[in-house]
C-alpha positions as CSV (number, residue, x, y, z in Angstrom):
1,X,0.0,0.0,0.0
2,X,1.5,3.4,-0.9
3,X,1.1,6.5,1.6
4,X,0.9,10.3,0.7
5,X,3.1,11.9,2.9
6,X,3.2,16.0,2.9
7,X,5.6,17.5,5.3
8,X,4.5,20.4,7.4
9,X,4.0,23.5,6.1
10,X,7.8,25.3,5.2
11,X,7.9,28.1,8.3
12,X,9.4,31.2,7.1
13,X,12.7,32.9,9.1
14,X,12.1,34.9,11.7
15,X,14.3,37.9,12.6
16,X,13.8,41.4,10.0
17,X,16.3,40.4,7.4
18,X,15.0,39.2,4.3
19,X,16.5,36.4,2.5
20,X,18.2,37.2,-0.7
21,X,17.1,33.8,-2.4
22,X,15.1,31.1,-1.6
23,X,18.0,29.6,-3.1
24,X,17.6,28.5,-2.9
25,X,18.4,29.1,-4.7
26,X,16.4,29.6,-2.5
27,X,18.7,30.5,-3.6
28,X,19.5,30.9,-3.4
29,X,19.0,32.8,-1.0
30,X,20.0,35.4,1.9
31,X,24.0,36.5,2.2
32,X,26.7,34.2,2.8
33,X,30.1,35.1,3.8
34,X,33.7,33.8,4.6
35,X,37.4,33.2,4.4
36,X,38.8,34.8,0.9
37,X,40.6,31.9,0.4
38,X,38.5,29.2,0.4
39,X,38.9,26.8,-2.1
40,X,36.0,24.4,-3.1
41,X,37.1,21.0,-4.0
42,X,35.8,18.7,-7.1
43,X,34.9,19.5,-10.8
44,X,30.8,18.8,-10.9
45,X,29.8,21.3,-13.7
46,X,27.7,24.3,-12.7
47,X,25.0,26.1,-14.6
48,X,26.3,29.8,-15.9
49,X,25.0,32.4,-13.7
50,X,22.3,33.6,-16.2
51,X,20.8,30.4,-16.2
52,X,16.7,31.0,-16.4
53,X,16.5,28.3,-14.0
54,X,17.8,30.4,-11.5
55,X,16.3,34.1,-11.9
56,X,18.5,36.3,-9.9
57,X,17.3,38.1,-6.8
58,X,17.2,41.4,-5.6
59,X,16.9,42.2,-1.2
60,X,14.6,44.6,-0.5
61,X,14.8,48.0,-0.1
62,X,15.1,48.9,4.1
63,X,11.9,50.8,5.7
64,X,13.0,54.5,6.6
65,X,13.4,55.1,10.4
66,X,15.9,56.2,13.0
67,X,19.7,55.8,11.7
68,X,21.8,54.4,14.7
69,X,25.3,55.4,13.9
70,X,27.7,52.8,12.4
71,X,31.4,51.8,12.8
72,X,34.6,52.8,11.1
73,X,33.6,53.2,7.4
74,X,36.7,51.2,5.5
75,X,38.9,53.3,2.9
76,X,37.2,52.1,-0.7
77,X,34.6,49.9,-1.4
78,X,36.6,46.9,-2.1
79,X,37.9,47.6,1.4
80,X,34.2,47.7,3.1
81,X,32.8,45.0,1.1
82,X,35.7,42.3,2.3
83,X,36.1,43.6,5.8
84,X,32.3,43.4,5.9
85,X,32.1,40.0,4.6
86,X,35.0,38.5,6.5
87,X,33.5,39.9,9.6
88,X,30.0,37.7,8.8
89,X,32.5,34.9,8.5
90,X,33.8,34.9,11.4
91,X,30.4,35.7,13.4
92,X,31.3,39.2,14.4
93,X,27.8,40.9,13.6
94,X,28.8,43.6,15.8
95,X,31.5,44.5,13.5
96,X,29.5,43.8,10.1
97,X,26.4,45.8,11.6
98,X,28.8,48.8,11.4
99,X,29.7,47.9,8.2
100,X,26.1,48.7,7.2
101,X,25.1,51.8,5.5
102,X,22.8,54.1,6.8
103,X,19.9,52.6,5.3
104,X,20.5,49.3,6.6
105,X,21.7,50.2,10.0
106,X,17.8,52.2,10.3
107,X,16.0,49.0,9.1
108,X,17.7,46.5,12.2
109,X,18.0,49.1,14.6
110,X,20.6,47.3,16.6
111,X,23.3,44.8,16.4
112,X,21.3,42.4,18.4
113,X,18.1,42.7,15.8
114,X,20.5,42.1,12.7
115,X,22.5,39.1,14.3
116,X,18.5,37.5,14.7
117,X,17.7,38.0,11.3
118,X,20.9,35.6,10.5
119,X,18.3,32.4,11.1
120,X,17.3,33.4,7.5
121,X,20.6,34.1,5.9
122,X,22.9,31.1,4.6
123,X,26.2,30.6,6.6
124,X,28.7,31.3,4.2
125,X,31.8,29.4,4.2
126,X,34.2,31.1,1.8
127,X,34.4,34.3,-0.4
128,X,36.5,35.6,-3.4
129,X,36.0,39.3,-4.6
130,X,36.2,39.4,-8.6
131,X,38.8,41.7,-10.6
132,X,37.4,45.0,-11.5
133,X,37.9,48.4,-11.3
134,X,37.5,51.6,-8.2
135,X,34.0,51.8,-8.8
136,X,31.6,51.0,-6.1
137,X,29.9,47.8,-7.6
138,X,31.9,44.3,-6.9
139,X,30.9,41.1,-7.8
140,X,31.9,38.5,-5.5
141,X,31.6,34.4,-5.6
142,X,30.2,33.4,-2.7
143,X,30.5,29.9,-1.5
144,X,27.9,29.0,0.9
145,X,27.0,25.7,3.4
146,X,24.6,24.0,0.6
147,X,21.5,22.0,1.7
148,X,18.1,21.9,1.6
149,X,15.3,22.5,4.6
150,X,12.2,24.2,5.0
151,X,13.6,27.6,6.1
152,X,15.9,28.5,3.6
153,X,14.6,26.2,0.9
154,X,17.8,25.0,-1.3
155,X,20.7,26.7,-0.4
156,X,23.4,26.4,-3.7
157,X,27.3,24.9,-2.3
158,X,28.3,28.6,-5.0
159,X,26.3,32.0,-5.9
160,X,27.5,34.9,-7.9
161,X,27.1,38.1,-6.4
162,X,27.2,41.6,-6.9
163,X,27.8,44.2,-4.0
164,X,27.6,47.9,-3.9
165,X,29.4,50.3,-1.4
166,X,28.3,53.7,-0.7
167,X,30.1,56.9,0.3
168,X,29.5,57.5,4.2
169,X,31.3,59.6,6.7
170,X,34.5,59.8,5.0
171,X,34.9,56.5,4.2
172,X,32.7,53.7,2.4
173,X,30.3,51.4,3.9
174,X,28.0,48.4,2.5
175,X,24.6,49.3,0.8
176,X,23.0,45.6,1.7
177,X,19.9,46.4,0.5
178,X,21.9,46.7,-3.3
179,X,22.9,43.4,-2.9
180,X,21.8,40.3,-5.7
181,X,22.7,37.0,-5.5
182,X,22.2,34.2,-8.1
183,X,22.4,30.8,-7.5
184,X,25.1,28.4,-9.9
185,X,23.3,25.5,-9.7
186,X,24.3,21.6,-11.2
187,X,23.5,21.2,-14.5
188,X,21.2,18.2,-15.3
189,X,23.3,15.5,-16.6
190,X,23.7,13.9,-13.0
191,X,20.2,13.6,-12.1
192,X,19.2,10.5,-14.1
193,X,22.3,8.4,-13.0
194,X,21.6,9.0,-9.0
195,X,17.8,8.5,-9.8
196,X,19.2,4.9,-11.0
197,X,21.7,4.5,-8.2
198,X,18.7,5.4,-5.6
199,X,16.4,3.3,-7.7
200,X,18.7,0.0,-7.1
201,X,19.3,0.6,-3.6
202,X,15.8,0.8,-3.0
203,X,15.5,-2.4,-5.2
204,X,18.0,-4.3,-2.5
205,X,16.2,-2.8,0.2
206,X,18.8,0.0,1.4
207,X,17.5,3.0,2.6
208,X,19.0,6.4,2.7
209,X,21.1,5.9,-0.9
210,X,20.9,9.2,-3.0
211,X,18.2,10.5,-0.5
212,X,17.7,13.6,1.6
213,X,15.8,13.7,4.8
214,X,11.8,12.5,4.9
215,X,10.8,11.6,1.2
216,X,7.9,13.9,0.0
217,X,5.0,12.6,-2.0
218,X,3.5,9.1,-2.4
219,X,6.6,7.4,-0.4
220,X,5.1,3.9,-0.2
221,X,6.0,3.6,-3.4
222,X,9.7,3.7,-2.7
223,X,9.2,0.7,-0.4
224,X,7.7,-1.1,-2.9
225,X,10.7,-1.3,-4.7
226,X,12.5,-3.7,-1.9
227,X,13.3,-7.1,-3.9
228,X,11.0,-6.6,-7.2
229,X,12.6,-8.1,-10.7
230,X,12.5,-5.1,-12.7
231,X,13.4,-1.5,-12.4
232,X,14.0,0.7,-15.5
233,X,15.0,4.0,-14.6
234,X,14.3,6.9,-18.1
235,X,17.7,7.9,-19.3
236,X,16.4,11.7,-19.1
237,X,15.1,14.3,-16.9
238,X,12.5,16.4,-16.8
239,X,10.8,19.8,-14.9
240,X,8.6,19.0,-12.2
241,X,5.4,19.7,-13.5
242,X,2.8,22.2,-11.9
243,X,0.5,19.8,-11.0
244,X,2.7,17.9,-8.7
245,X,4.6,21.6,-7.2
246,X,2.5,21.9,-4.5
247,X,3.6,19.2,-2.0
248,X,7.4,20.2,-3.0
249,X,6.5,24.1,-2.7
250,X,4.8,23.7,0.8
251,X,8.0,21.7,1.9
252,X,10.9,23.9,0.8
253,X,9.3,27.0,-0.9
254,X,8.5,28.6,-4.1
255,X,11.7,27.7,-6.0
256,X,11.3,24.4,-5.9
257,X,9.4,24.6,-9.2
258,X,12.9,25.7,-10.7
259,X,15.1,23.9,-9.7
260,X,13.7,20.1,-8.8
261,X,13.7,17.0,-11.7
262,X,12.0,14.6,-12.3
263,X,12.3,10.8,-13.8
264,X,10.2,8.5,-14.5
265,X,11.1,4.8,-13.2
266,X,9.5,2.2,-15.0
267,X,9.6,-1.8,-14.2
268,X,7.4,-3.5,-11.9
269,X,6.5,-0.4,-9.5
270,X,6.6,2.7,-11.6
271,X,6.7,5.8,-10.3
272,X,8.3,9.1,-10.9
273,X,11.5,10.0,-8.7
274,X,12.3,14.0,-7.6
275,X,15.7,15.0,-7.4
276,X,17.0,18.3,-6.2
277,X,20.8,19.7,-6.5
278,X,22.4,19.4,-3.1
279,X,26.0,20.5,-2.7
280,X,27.7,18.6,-5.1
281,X,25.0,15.6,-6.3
282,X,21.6,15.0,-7.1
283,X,19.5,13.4,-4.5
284,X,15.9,12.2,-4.2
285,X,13.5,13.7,-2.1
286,X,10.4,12.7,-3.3
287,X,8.2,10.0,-5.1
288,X,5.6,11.0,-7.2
289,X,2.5,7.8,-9.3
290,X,3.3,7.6,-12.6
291,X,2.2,10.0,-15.2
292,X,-1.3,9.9,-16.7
C-alpha cells in the first residue's frame, strides 16, 4: 500500500532580514560570507549564472526610520565590502552591523536585531572578490553551506554576487539592500544516473542511498521497490510539473518549481523519482504515481 506523505508547512525565518534567495536558490538565498581563500574541492559542472532556472534576486529596499550610527567606514569599497564579509564569516555581527550603510543600520535598529535576522541568511563558508575596477559595484563568488530544509529552501554549495558600497562619513560602507545574489546550480546531466543509483538501492532494500531527509510525495512507493525483478529508470530528466509543485512548494518553498527533476522509473512499480541539487549531487526527495 502506498502513503501520501506531505511534510509540514515550510515556516518562514524569523528575525527582519529578508532572504536574498530562496536559493535556494532559494537561492539561493539570503548572504553568505567567509574566508577569501577558500577553495571548493571537485569538478561537478555548474549552470552559468544567467541560467533562467535560477532568476536572480534582488533584497529589498530597508523601511526609513531612525539611523543608529555605524562603525569605522573602510577606505574604498573593495575595502568595506571584504572587511564586511569577512566579519560575517567569522560571526562578528557587531563589526558587520557597522559595516552597514545608513539605510541598513535604520531598518535592524541594533546589532542584536541584525544578528537575529541571521536564522534566514545562509552561513557562508568562503568568499573571493572578482577583478574589476574603483568603482563601487563588486561582484563577489560566494560559497555557501549547501542544503536543503524548509527555512531557507535549497541553499546552492556557489552563488555569484554583486555588492555595492556607498560613500559614508568619509569613508565607504556596504549598501546591503543593493545586494543580488544568483544561485550556480548543477547542470542536469547527473540527475538520471543518481535516480538509478537510488532506484537500485531501493531495489536491494537499502534506505538512505541518493536521498535527503523525509521523502515527499507518495513514499510507499519507494518501499515497494524492496526485492521486485525489474526496475528501469528513463535515461532523461524532466521539470517537475505544476500539478505535482505543491507538496514540494509547501515543503521547501517557491523555488522548488525551478530547480527540482523529475524521472520516470519504470519496471514493476513505476513511479516518478524527484531530485534536487544538493551540494555537489543529485538526491531524491520525493516519489511521485506515474504520469497519466
Amino acid at each position: 500500500m502506498t502513503e501520501e506523505i506531505t511534510p509540514p508547512t515550510r515556516r518562514a525565518g524569523s528575525g527582519a532580514v529578508r532572504q536574498a534567495g530562496t536559493l535556494a536558490a532559494g537561492l539561493l538565498v539570503g548572504l553568505v560570507i567567509a574566508y577569501v581563500a577558500f577553495g571548493r574541492g571537485g569538478s561537478t559542472p555548474l549552470q552559468a549564472a544567467s541560467n533562467a532556472d535560477a532568476p536572480p534576486i534582488t533584497l529589498a529596499e530597508a523601511p526609513p526610520a531612525d539611523i543608529p550610527p555605524g562603525g569605522e567606514p573602510a577606505t574604498d569599497p573593495r575595502a568595506a565590502i571584504t572587511a564586511f564579509l569577512q566579519a560575517e564569516s567569522e560571526g562578528d555581527f557587531l563589526a558587520s552591523f557597522g559595516l552597514l550603510a545608513a539605510g541598513d543600520r535604520a531598518a535592524y535598529v541594533t546589532p542584536a536585531r541584525w544578528q537575529a535576522g541571521h536564522e534566514a541568511i545562509p552561513p557562508v563558508v568562503g568568499f573571493e572578490l572578482r577583478p574589476g575596477g574603483d568603482g563601487p559595484t563588486v561582484d563577489v563568488l560566494l560559497r555557501l553551506r549547501a542544503g536543503l530544509d524548509g527555512v531557507l529552501g535549497l541553499v546552492p554549495a556557489e552563488a555569484t554576487s554583486t555588492w555595492t558600497a556607498v560613500a559614508e562619513d568619509g569613508g565607504w560602507r556596504v549598501d546591503f539592500g543593493a545586494t543580488t545574489v544568483q544561485p550556480r546550480l548543477l547542470d542536469d546531466s547527473g540527475v538520471a544516473p543518481a535516480a538509478a543509483e537510488w532506484a537500485a538501492a531501493r531495489q536491494d532494500c537499502t534506505d538512505g542511498v541518493r536521498e535527503h531527509g523525509t521523502l515527499v510525495g507518495t513514499t510507499g512507493l519507494a518501499d515497494d521497490l524492496c526485492g521486485v525483478t525489474s526496475v528501469a529508470p528513463s535515461a532523461t530528466a524532466s521539470a517537475l510539473p505544476a500539478v505535482d509543485a505543491a507538496r514540494f512548494v509547501s515543503a521547501y518553498g517557491p523555488d522548488a518549481t525551478t530547480w527540482a527533476r523529475v524521472v520516470a522509473i519504470d519496471g514493476t512499480v513505476p513511479l516518478r523519482a524527484v531530485l534536487a541539487p544538493i551540494d555537489d549531487r543529485w538526491v531524491v526527495i520525493g516519489v511521485l504515481s506515474p504520469a497519466l
